[in-house]
N, C-alpha and C positions, 0 to 999 in steps of 0.2 A: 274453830272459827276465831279471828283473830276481834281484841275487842273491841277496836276502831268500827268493824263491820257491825259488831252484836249492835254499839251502840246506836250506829246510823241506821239499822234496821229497827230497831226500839222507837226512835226519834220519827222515821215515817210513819209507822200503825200510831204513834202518837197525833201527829200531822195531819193524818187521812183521818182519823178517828173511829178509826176500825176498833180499836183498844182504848180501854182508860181505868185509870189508877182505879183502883176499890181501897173500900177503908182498910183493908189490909193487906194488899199487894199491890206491889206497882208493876207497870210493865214490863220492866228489865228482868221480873222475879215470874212471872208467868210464861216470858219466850224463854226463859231458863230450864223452866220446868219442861214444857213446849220441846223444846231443844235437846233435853235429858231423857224424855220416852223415845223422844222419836231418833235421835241420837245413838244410844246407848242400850236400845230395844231393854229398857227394864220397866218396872211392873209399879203401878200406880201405889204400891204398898211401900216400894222402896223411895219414890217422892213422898210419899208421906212421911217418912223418917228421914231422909233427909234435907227437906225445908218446913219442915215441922207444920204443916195443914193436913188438914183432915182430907180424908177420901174422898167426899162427895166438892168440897173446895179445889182438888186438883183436877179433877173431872170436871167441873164447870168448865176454870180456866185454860185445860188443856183445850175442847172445843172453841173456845172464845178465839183464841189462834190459832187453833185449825182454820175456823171461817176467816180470820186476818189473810190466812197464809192463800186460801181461796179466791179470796178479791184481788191479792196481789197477783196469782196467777193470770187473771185475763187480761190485767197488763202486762205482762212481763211471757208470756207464752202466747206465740200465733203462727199462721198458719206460715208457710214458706212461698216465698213467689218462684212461682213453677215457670213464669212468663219470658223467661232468657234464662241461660244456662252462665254460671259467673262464671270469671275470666280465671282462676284455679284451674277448673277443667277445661275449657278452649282452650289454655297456652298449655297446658301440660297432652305431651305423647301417649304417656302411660294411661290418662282417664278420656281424652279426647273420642277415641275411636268409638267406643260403646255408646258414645251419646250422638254421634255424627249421625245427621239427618242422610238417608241416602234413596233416591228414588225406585222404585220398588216396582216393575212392571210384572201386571198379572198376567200368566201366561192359560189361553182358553185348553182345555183338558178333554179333549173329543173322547 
């Protein structure tokens, strides 16, 4: 993640108030961490060593932005409008045809 992005995402859960500094960690050190399990698939024992807090202190703050990253989702993730088909697949040959409405008479089966 480039750090223009880490910081403007820090600066939002700041903003929204999803997140806020504790006396001993700020935000930027908790989506850090955040970032590091989830990231890097390693084990709450190796945040512990290295950003130097205790186990039950990485576990608080790893949930604290888990639920950040939760609220962010219902903004940020929705449903698709199914209501027109976009102009990619109309103007395109290749995906057009599978999607082309085409009318369909039932034939009676004596």
């Amino acid at each position: 993640m480039d750090q223009h992005v880490f910081i403007r995402l820090a600066d939002f859960f700041r903003k929204e108030g999803w997140l806020e500094d504790t006396r001993n960690m700020i935000i930027e050190e908790q989506l850090a961490i955040f970032l590091t399990i989830v990231g890097h698939n390693t084990t709450n024992r190796y945040c512990q060593d290295r950003f130097q807090h205790s186990g039950e202190t990485i576990s608080r703050q790893f949930r604290a932005v888990l639920s950040a990253c939760l609220k962010l989702s219902k903004l940020v993730i929705h449903s698709p409008d199914f209501s027109r088909t976009p102009n990619q697949i109309l103007n395109s040959h290749r995906f057009f045809p599978a999607f082309k409405v085409t009318k369909i008479s039932l034939m009676n089966v004596v």
